[in-house]
C-alpha atoms as a printed R data frame, in Angstrom:
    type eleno elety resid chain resno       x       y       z
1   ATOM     1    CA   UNK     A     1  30.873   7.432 -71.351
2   ATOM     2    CA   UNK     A     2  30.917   9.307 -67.875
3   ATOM     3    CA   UNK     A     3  33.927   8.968 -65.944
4   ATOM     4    CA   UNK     A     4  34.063   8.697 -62.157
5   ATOM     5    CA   UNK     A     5  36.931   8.692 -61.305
6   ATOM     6    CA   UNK     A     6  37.814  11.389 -58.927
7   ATOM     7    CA   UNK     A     7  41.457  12.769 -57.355
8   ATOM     8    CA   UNK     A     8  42.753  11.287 -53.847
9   ATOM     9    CA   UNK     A     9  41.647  15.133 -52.861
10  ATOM    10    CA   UNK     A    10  38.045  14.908 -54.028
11  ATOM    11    CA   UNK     A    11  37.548  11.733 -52.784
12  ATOM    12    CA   UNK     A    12  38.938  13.345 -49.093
13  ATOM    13    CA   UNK     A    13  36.279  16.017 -49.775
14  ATOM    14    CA   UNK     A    14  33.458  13.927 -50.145
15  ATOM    15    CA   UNK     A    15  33.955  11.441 -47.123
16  ATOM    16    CA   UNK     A    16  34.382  14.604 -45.205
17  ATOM    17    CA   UNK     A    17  31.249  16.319 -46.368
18  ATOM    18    CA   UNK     A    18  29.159  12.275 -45.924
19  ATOM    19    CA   UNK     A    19  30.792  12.038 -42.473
20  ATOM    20    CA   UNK     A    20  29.322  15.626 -41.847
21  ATOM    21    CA   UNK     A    21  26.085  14.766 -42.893
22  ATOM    22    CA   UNK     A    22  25.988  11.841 -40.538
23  ATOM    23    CA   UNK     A    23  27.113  13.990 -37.793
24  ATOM    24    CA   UNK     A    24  24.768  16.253 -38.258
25  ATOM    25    CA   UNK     A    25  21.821  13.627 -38.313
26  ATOM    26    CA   UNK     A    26  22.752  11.875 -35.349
27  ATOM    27    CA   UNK     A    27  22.748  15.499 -33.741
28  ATOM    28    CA   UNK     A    28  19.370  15.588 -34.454
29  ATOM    29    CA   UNK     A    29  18.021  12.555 -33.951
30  ATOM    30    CA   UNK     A    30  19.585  13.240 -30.210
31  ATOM    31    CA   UNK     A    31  18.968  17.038 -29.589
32  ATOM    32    CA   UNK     A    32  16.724  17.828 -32.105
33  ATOM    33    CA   UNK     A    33  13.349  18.009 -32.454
34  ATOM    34    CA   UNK     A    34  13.314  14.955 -33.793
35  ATOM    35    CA   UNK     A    35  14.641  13.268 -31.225
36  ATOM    36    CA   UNK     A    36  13.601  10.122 -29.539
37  ATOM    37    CA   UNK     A    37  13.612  12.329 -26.473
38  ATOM    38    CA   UNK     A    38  11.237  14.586 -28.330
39  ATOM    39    CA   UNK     A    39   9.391  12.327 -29.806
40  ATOM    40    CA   UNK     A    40   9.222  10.456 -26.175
41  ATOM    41    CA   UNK     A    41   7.956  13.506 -25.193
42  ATOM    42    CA   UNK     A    42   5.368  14.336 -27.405
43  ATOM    43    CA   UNK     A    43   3.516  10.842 -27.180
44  ATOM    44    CA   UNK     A    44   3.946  11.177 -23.068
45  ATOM    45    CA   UNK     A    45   1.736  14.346 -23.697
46  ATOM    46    CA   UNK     A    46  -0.611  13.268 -25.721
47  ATOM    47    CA   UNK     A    47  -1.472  10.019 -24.405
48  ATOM    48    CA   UNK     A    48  -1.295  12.165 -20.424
49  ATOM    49    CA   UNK     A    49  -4.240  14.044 -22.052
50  ATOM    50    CA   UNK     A    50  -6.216  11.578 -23.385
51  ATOM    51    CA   UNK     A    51  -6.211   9.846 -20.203
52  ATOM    52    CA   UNK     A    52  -7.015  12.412 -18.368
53  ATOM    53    CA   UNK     A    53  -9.826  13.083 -20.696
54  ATOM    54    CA   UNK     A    54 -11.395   9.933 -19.855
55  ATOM    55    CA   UNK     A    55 -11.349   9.960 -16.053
56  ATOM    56    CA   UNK     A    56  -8.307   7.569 -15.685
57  ATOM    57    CA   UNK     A    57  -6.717   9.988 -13.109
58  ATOM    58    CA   UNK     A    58  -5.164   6.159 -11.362
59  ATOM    59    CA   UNK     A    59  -3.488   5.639 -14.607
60  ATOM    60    CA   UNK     A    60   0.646   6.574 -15.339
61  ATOM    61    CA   UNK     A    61   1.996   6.039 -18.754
62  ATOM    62    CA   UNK     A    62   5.774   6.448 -20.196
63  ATOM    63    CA   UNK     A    63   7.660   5.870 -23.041
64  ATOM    64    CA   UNK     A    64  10.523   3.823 -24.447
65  ATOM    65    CA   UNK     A    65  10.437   5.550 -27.960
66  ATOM    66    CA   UNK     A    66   7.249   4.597 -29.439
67  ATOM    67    CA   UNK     A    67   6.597   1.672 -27.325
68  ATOM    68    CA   UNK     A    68   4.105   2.560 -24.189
69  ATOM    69    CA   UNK     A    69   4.035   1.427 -20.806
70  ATOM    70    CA   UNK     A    70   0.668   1.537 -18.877
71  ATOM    71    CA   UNK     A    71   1.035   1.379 -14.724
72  ATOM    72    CA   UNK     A    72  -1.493   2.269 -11.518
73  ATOM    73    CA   UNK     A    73  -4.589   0.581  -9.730
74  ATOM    74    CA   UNK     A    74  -6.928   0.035 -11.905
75  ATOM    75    CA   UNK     A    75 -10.630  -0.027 -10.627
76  ATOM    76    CA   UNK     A    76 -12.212  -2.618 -12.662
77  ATOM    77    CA   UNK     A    77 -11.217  -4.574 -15.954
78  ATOM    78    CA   UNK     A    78 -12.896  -2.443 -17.829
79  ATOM    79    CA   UNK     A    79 -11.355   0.752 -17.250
80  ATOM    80    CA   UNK     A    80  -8.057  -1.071 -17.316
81  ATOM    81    CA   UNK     A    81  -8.851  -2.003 -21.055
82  ATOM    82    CA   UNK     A    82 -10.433   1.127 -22.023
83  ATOM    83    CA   UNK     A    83  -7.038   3.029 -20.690
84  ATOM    84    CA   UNK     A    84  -5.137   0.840 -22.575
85  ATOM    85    CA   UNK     A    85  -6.662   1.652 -25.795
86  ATOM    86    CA   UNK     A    86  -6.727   4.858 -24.904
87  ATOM    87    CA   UNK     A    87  -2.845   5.470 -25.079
88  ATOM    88    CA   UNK     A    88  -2.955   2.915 -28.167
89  ATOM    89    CA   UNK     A    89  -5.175   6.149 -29.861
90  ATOM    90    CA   UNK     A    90  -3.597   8.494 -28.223
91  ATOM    91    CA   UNK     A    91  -1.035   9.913 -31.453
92  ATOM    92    CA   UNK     A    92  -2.117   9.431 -34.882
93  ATOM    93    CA   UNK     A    93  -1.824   5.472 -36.176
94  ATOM    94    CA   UNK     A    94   0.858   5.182 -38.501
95  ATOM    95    CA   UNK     A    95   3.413   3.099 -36.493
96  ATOM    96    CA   UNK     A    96   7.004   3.755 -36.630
97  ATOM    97    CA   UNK     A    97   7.282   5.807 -40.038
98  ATOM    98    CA   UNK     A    98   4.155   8.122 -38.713
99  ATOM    99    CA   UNK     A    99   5.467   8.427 -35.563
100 ATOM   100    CA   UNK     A   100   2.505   7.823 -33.351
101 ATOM   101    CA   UNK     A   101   2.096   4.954 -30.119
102 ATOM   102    CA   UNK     A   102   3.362   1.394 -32.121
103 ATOM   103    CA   UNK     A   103   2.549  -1.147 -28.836
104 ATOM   104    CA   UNK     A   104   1.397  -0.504 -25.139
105 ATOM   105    CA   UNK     A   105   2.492  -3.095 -22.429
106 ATOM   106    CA   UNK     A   106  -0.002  -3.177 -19.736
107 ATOM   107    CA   UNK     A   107   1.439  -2.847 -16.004
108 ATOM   108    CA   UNK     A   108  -1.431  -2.188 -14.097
109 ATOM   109    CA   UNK     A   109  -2.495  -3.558 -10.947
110 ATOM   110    CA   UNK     A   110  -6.171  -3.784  -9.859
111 ATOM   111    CA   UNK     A   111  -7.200  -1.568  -7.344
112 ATOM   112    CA   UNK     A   112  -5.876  -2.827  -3.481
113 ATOM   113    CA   UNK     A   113  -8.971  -2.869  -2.053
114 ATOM   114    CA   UNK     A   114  -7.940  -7.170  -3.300
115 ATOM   115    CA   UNK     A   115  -4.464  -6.463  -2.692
116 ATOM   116    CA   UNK     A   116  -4.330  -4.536   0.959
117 ATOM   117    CA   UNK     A   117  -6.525  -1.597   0.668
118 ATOM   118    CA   UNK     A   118  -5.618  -0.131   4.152
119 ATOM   119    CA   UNK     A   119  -6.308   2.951   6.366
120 ATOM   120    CA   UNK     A   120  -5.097   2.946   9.981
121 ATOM   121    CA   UNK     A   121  -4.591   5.759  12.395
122 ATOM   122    CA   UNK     A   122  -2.174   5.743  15.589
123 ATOM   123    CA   UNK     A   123  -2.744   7.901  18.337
124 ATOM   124    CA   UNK     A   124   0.146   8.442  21.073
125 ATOM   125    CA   UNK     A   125  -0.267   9.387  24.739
126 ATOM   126    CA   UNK     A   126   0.329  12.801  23.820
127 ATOM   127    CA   UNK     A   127  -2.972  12.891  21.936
128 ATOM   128    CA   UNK     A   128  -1.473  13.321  18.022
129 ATOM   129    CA   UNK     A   129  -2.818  11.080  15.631
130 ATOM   130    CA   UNK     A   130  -0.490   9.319  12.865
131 ATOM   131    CA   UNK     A   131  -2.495   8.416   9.914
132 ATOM   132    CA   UNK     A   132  -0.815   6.612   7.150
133 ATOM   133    CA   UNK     A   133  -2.168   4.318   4.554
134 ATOM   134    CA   UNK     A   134  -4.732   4.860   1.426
135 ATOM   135    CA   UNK     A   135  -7.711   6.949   0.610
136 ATOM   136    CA   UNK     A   136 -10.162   6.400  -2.321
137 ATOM   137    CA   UNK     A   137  -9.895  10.020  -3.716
138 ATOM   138    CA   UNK     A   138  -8.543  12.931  -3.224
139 ATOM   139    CA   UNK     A   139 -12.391  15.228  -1.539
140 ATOM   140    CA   UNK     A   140 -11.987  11.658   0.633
141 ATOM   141    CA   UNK     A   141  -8.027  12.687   1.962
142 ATOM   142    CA   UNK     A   142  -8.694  16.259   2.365
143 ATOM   143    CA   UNK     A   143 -12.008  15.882   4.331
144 ATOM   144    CA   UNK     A   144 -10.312  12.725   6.905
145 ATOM   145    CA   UNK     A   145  -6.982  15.406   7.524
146 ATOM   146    CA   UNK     A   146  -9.254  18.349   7.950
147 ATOM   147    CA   UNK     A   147 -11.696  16.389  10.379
148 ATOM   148    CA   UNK     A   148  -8.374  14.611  12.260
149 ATOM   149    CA   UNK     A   149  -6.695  18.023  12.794
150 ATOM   150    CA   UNK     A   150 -10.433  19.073  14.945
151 ATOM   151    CA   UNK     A   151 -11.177  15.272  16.597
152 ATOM   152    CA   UNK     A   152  -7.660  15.309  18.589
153 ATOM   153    CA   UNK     A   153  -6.210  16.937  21.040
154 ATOM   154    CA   UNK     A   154  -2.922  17.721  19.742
155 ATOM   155    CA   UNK     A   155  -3.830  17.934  15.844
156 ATOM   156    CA   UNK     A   156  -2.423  14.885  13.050
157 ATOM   157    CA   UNK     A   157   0.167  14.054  10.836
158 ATOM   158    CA   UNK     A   158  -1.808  12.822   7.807
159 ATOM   159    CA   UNK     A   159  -0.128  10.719   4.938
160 ATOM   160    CA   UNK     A   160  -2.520   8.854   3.112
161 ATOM   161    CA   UNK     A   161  -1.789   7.517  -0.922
162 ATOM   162    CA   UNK     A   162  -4.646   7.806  -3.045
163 ATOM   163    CA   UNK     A   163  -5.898   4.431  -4.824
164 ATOM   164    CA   UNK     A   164  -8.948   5.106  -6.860
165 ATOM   165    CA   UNK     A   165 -11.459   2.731  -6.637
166 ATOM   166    CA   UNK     A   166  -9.934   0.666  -3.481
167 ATOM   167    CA   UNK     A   167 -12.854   1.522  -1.369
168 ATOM   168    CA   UNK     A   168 -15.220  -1.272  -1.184
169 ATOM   169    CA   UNK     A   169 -18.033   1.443  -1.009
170 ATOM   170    CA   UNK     A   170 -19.046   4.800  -0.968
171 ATOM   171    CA   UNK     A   171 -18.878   5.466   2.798
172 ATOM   172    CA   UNK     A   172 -15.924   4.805   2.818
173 ATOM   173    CA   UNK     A   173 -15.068   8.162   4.426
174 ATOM   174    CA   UNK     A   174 -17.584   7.968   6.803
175 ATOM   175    CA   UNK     A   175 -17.010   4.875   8.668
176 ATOM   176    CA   UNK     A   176 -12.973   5.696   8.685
177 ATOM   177    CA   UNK     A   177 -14.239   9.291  10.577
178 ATOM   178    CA   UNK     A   178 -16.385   6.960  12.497
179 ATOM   179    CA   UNK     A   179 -13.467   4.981  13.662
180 ATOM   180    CA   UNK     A   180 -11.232   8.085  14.543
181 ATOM   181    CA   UNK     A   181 -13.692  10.028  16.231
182 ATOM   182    CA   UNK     A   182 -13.965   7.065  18.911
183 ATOM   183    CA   UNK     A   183 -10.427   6.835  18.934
184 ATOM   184    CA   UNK     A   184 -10.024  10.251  19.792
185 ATOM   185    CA   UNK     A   185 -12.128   9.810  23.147
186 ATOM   186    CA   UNK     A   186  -9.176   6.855  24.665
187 ATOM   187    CA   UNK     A   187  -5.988   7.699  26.149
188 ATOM   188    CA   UNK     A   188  -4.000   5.847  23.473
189 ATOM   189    CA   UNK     A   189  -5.082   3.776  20.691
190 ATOM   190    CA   UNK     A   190  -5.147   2.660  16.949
191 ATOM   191    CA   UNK     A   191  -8.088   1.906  14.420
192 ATOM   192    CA   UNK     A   192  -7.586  -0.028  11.049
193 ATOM   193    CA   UNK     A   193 -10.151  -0.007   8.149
194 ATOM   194    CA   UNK     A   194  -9.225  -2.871   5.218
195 ATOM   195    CA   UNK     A   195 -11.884  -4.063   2.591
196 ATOM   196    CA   UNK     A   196 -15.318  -3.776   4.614
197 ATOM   197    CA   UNK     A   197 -13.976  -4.331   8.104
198 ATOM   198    CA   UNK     A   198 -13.058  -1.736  10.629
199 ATOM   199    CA   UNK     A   199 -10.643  -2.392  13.893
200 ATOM   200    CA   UNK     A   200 -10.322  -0.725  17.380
201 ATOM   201    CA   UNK     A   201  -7.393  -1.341  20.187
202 ATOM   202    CA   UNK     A   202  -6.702   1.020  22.876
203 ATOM   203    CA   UNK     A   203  -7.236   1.873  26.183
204 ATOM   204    CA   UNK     A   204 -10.029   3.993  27.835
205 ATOM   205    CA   UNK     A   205  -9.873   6.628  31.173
206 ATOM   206    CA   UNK     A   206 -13.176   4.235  32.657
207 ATOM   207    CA   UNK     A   207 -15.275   2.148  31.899
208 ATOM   208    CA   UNK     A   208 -18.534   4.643  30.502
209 ATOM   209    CA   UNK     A   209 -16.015   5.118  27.556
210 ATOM   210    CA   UNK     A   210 -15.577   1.887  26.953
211 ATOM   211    CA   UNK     A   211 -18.710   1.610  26.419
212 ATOM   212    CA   UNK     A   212 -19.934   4.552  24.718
213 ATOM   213    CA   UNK     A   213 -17.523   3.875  22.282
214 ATOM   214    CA   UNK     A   214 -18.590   0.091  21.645
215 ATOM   215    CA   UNK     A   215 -21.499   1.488  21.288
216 ATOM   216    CA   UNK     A   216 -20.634   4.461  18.651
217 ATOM   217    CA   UNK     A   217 -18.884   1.321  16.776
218 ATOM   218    CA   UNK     A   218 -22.146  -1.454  16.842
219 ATOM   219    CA   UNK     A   219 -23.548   0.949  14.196
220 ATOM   220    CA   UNK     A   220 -20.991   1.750  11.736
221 ATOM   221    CA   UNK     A   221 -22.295   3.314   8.321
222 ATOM   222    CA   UNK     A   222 -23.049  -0.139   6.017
223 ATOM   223    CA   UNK     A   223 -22.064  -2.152   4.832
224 ATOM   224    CA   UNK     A   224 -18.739  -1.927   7.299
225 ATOM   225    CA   UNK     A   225 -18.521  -3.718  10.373
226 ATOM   226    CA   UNK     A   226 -16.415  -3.146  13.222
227 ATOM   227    CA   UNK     A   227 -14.639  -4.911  15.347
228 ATOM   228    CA   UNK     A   228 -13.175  -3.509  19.331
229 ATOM   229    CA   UNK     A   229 -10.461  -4.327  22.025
230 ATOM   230    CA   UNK     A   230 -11.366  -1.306  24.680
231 ATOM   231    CA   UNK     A   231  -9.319  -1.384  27.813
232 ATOM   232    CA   UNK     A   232 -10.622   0.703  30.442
233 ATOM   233    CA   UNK     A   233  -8.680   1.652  33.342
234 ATOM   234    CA   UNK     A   234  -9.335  -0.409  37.135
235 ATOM   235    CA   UNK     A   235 -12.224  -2.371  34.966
236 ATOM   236    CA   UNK     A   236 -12.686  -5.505  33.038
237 ATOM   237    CA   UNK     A   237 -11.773  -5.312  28.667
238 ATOM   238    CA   UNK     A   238 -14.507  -4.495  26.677
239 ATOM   239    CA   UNK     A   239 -14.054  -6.548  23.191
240 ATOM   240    CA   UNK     A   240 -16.229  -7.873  20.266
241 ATOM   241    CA   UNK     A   241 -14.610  -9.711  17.615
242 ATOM   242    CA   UNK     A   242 -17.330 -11.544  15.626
243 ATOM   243    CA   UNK     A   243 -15.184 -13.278  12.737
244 ATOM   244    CA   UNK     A   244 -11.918 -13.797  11.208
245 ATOM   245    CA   UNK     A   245 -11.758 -10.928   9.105
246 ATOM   246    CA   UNK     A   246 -12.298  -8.381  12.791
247 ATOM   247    CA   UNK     A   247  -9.837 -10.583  14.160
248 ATOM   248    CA   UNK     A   248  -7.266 -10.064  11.118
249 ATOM   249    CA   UNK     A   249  -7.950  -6.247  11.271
250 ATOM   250    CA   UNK     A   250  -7.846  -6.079  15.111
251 ATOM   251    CA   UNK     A   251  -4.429  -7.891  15.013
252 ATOM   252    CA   UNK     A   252  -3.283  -5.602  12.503
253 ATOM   253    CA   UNK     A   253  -4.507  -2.662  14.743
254 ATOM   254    CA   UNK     A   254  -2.297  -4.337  17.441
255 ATOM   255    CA   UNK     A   255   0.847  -4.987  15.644
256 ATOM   256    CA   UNK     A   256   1.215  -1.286  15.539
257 ATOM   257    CA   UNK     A   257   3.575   0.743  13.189
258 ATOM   258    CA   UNK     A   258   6.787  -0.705  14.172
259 ATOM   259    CA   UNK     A   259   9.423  -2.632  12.118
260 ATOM   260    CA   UNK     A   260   9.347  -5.819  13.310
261 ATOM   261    CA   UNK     A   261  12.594  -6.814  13.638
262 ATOM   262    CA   UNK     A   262  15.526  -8.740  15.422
263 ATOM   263    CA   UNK     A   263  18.395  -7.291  17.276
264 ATOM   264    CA   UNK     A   264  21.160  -7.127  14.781
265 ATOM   265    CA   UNK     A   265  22.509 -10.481  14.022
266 ATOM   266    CA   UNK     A   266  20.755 -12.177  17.235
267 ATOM   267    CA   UNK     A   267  17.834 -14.251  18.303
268 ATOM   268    CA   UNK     A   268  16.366 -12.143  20.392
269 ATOM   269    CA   UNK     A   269  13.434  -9.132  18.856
270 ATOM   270    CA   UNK     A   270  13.882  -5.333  19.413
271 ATOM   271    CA   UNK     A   271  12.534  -3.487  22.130
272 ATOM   272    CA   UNK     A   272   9.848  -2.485  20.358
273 ATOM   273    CA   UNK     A   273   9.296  -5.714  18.801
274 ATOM   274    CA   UNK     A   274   8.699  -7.467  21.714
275 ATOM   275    CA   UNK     A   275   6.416  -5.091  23.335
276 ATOM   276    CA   UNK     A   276   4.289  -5.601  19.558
277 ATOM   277    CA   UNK     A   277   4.442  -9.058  19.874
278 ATOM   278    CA   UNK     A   278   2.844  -9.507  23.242
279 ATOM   279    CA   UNK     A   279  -0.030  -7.184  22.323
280 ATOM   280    CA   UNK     A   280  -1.161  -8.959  19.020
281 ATOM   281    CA   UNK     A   281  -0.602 -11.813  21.446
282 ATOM   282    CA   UNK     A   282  -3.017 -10.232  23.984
283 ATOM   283    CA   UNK     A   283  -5.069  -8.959  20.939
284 ATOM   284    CA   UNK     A   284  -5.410 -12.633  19.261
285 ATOM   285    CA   UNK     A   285  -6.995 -14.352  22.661
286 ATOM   286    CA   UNK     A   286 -10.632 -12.679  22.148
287 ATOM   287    CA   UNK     A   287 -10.277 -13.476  18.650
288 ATOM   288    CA   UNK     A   288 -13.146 -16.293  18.066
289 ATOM   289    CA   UNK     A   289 -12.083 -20.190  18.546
290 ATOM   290    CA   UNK     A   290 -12.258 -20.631  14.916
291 ATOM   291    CA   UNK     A   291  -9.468 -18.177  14.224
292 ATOM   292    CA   UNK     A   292  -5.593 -19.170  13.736
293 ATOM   293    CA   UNK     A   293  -2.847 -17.172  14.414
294 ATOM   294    CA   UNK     A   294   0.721 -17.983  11.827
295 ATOM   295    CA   UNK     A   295   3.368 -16.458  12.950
296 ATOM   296    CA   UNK     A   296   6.154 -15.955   9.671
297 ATOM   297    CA   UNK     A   297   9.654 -15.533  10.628
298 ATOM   298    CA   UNK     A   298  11.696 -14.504   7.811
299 ATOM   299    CA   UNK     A   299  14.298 -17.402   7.203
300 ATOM   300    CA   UNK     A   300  17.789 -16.123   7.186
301 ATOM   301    CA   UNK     A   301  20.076 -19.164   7.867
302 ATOM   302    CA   UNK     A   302  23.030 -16.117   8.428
303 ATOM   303    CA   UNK     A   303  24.280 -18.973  10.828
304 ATOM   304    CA   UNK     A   304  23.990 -22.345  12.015
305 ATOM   305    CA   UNK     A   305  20.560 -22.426  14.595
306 ATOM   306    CA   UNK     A   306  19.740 -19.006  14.438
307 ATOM   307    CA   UNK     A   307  16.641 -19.357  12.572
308 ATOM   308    CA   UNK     A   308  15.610 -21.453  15.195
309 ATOM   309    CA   UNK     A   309  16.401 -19.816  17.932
310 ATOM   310    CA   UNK     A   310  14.339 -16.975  16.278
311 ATOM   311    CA   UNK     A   311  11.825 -19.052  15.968
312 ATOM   312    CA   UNK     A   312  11.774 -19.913  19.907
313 ATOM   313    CA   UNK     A   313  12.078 -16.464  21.087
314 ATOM   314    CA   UNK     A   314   8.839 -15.529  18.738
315 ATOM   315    CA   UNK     A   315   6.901 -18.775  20.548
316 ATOM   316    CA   UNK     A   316   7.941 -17.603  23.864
317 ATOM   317    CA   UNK     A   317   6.676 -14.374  23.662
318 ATOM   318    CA   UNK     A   318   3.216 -14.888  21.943
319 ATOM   319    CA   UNK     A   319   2.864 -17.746  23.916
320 ATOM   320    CA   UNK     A   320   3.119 -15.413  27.019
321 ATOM   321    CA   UNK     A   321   0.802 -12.760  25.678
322 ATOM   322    CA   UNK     A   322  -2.604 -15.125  27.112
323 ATOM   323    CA   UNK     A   323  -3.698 -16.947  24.154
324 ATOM   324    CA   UNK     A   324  -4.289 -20.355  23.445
325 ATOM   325    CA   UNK     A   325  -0.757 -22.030  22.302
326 ATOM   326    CA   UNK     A   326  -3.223 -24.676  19.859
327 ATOM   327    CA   UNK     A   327  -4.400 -21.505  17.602
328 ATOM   328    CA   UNK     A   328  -0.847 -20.408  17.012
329 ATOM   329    CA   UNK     A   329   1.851 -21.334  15.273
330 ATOM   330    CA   UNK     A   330   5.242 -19.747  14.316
331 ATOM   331    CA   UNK     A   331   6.916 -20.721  11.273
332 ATOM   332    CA   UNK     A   332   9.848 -19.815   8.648
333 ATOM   333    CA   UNK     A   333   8.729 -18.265   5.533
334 ATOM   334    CA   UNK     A   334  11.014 -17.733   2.728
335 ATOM   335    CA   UNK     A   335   9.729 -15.157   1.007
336 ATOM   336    CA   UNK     A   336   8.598 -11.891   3.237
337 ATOM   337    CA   UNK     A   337   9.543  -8.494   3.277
338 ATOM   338    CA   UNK     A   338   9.336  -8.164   7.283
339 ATOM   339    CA   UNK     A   339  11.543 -10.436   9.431
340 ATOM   340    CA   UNK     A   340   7.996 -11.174  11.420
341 ATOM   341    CA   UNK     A   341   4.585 -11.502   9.480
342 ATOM   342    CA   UNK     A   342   0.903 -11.923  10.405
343 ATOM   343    CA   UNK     A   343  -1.872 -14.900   9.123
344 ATOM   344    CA   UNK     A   344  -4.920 -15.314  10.556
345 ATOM   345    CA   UNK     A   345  -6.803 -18.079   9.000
346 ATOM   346    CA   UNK     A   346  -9.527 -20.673  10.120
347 ATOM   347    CA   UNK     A   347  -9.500 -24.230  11.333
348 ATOM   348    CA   UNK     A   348  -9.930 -26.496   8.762
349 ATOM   349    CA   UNK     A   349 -12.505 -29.121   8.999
């Protein structure tokens, strides 16, 4: 019969030499190549290629050891699902014991041209052009920087995020050119391009650019339309607005890049604010009778009234920017990211 008993020594051996051995593992399960970081890793760079291998540039993936996370704007449905099971074959099956992609979670948005899609372009007195906002590709960003840094007078500061498949066509790139080129013949200005609907504000030196550049903007590349609020100087405004969705780009134009805010803990709006506020006011009155201007202020309730009062000092000012108090309303809005928002809507019958 075997005996196991061992000496109070040996046994002191052998826990040191098992306790070794798990050191050791857990070293390389952390460091090692076999490593959840490693493995992590290797999946992130297999399933990168794959993607990329199938033209889902708009598509991000990590890793949270086997598991996979799928994020970005997806174009349609079906390149959203074909992404997906492209990480899912991405690494060899097998599952956990294999090593290869176990589950992918799907995080991805559909492209903004449903969500925002959004190009606009502010030009200052000075004659530089600020474009911010999103671009369908990247030929489409490169060609709209190159051709802003010609149009105006002082050059541009482009930013612009790429969203594949946002554009709602493929001149896309044309009619947002279309819409700075005419913006580069006023004194100051800003155009807005969202879904199929482009937007002009600004003012003009007299009234034959006013309207040469309604005219330039009657026959945008289809299927855009545009919308215009030109001021010329010592003459009347020339404007056409045809529906809600020019009047909801126009107003957008207007608002301008500011941060809409209030002054500190006050009632009353910014500087800045307040100068925005009467020009989407001014803006809104050629909108067409149909349209309705909401007017969210972000509730705050930081002290007895002053919601309210915020409230008031909004009404007062759009009120005093010329159009009809009926079509707008201001109201508090819970959830917001801006302490002043934008809705234009139509009546209801």
């Amino acid at each position: 019969m075997t005996n196991f008993a061992t000496t109070p020594r040996q046994r002191r051996i052998l826990l040191g030499a098992i306790a070794g051995l798990v050191a050791v593992s857990a070293l390389a399960m952390s460091v090692g190549p076999f490593s959840i970081r490693a493995l992590e890793d290797r999946l992130t760079a297999n399933a990168e290629q794959a993607l990329s291998l199938r033209g889902h540039d708009w598509a991000s993936v990590r890793f949270d050891g086997q598991h996979a996370i799928l994020s970005g704007a997806a174009p349609s449905g079906t390149a959203r699902d074909d992404a997906l099971a492209t990480v899912m074959a991405s690494t060899w099956s097998g599952g956990r014991v294999a090593g290869g992609v176990t589950t992918v979670t799907d995080e991805t948005v559909e492209a903004r041209l449903r969500h925002g899609f959004v190009f606009r372009a502010d030009m200052a007195v000075n004659g530089r052009v600020l474009i911010r906002g999103d671009a369908t590709d990247a030929a489409a960003r490169e060609a709209i920087a190159s051709f802003a840094e010609t149009t105006f007078a002082n050059g541009a500061d482009t930013d612009l995020t790429l969203v594949p498949g946002g554009g709602a066509a493929p001149d896309w790139e044309a009619a947002a050119q279309r819409l700075l080129g005419q913006l580069a013949r006023l004194d100051r200005g800003a155009v807005v391009l969202q879904s199929e609907t482009g937007a002009l504000v600004g003012e003009a030196a007299n009234p034959q650019i006013a309207q040469s550049v309604a005219s330039a903007l009657s026959s945008m590349p289809e299927p855009y339309e545009a919308a215009w609020i030109v001021m010329p100087a010592g003459a009347p405004t020339v404007s056409r607005i045809a529906d809600v969705n020019g009047c909801a780009a126009i107003v957008r134009a207007a608002q301008g890049t500011e941060n809409l805010r209030f002054d500190r803990a006050g009632a009353a709006p910014s500087p800045l604010t307040v100068v925005a506020l009467r020009r989407v006011a001014r803006a809104f009155a050629a909108c067409p009778a149909d349209a309705v201007l909401t007017v969210g202020v972000l509730r705050e309730a930081v002290q007895a009234g002053l919601d309210q009062a915020r409230m008031a000092e909004v009404s007062r000012l759009v009120d005093a920017g010329g159009a009809e108090t009926p079509r707008i309303s201001v109201e508090l809005v819970q959830d917001q990211d801006a302490a002043i928002s934008f809705t234009i809507s139509t009546h209801e019958d």
